[in-house]
C-alpha positions as CSV (number, residue, x, y, z in Angstrom):
1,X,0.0,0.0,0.0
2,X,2.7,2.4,0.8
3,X,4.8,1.6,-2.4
4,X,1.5,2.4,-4.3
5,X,1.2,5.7,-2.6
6,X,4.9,6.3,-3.4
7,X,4.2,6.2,-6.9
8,X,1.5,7.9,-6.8
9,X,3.2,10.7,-5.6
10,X,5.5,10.6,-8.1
11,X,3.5,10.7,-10.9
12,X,2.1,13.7,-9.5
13,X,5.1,15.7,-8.9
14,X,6.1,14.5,-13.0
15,X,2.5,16.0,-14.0
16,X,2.8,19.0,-12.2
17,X,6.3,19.7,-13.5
18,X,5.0,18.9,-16.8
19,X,2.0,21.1,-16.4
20,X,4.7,24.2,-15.2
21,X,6.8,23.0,-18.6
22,X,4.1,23.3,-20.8
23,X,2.7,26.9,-18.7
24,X,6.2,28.2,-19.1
25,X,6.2,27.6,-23.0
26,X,2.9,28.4,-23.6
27,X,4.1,32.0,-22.4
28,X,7.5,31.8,-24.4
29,X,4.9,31.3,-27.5
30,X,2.7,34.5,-27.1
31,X,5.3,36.1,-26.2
32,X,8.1,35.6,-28.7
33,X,6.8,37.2,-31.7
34,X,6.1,40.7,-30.9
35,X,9.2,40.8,-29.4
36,X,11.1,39.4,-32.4
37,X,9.2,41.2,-35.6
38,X,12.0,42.1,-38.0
39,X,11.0,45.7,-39.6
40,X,11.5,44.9,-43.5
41,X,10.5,47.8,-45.1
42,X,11.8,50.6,-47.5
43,X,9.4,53.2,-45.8
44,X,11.1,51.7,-41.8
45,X,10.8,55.1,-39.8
46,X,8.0,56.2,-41.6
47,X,4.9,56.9,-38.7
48,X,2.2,55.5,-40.5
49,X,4.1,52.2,-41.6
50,X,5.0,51.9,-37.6
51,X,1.3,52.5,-36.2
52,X,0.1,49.9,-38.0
53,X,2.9,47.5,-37.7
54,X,2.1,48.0,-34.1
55,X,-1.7,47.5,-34.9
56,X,-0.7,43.9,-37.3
57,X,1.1,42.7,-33.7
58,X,-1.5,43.8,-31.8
59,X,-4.4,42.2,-33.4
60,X,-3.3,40.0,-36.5
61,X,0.0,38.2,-35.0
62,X,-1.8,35.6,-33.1
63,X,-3.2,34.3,-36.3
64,X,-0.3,35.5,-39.1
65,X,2.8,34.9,-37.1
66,X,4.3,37.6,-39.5
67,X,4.6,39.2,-42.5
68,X,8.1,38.7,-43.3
69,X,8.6,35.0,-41.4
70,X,7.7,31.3,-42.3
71,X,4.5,31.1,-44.7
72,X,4.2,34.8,-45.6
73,X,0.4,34.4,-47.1
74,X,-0.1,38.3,-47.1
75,X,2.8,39.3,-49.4
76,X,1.5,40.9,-51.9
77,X,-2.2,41.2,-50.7
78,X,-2.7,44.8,-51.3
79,X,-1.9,44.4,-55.3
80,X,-3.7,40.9,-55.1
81,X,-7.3,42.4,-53.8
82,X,-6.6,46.4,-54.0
83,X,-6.8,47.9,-51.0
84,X,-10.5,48.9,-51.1
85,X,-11.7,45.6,-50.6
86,X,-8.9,44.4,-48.1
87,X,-10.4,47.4,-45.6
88,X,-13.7,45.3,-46.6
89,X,-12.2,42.2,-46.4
90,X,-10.6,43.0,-42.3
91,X,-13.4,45.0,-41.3
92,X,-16.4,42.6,-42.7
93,X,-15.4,39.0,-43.7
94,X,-18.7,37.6,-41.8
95,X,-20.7,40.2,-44.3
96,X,-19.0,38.9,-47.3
97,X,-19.1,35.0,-47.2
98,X,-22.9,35.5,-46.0
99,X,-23.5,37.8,-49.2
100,X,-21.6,34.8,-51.2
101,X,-18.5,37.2,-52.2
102,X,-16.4,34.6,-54.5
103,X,-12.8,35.0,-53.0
104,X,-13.5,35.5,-49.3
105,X,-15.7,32.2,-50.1
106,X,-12.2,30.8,-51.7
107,X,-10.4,31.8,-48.3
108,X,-12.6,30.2,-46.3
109,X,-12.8,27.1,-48.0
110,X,-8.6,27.0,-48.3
111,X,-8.2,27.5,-44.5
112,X,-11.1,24.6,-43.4
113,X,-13.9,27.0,-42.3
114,X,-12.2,27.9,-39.4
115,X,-15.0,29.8,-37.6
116,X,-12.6,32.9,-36.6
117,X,-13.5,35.6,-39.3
118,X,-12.1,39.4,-39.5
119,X,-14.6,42.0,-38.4
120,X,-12.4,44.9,-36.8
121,X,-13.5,48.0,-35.6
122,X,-10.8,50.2,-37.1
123,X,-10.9,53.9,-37.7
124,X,-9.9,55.1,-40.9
125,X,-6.8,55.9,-40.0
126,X,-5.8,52.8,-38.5
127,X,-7.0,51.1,-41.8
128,X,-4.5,53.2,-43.3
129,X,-2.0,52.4,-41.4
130,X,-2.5,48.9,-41.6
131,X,-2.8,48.7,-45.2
132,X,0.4,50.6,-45.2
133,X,1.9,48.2,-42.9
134,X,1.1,44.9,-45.2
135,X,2.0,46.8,-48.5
């Protein structure tokens, strides 16, 4: 009986160090990124290009990683779409797959329906600056 305590124990202490391992890198993760953005850009220094790098960090790095790292799916984006319906496209996904729009329909169906959609509240100038950013 006391041996099988023992190892109970044991296995406890190994799943709560485990737990602690997994905490701890879970917080690396998040963290990492913002702190490691490389600024690739001809216009680096210029206001508008750093507001909304700050903004892309803020509220699209959880999803994109980056612009300039690993699988850069946004390069090019603004010449892709034009930058009209990219401010549609971040500001009111939901209202364009409902409405039956043809490429945020092709988006969805590339990345599995995942049920996250883009629907910021921006101001026009953070738009801007956003657009600016991802150019």
């Amino acid at each position: 009986m006391e041996r099988l305590s023992t190892t109970i124990r044991l296995l406890l202490w190994v799943a709560l160090i485990l737990f602690l391992v997994l905490v701890a890198g879970a917080i690396y993760f998040v963290r990492k990124p913002a702190a490691t953005f490389p600024k690739y850009s001809i216009v680096q220094g210029d206001p508008a290009f750093e507001y909304g790098e700050r903004i892309f960090i803020s509220d699209c790095s959880v999803c994109h990683v980056t612009k300039k790292r690993l699988h850069n799916h946004l390069k090019g984006v603004v010449d892709r779409v034009g930058e009209d319906y990219l401010k549609l496209y971040i500001t009111k996904q939901d209202s364009l797959v409902q409405s039956g729009d043809t490429y945020a329909l092709q988006l969805k169906e590339v990345w599995s329906n995942m049920g996250n959609s883009h629907n910021f509240n921006y101001t026009a100038n953070e738009l801007a600056a956003l657009i600016e950013y991802l150019r």
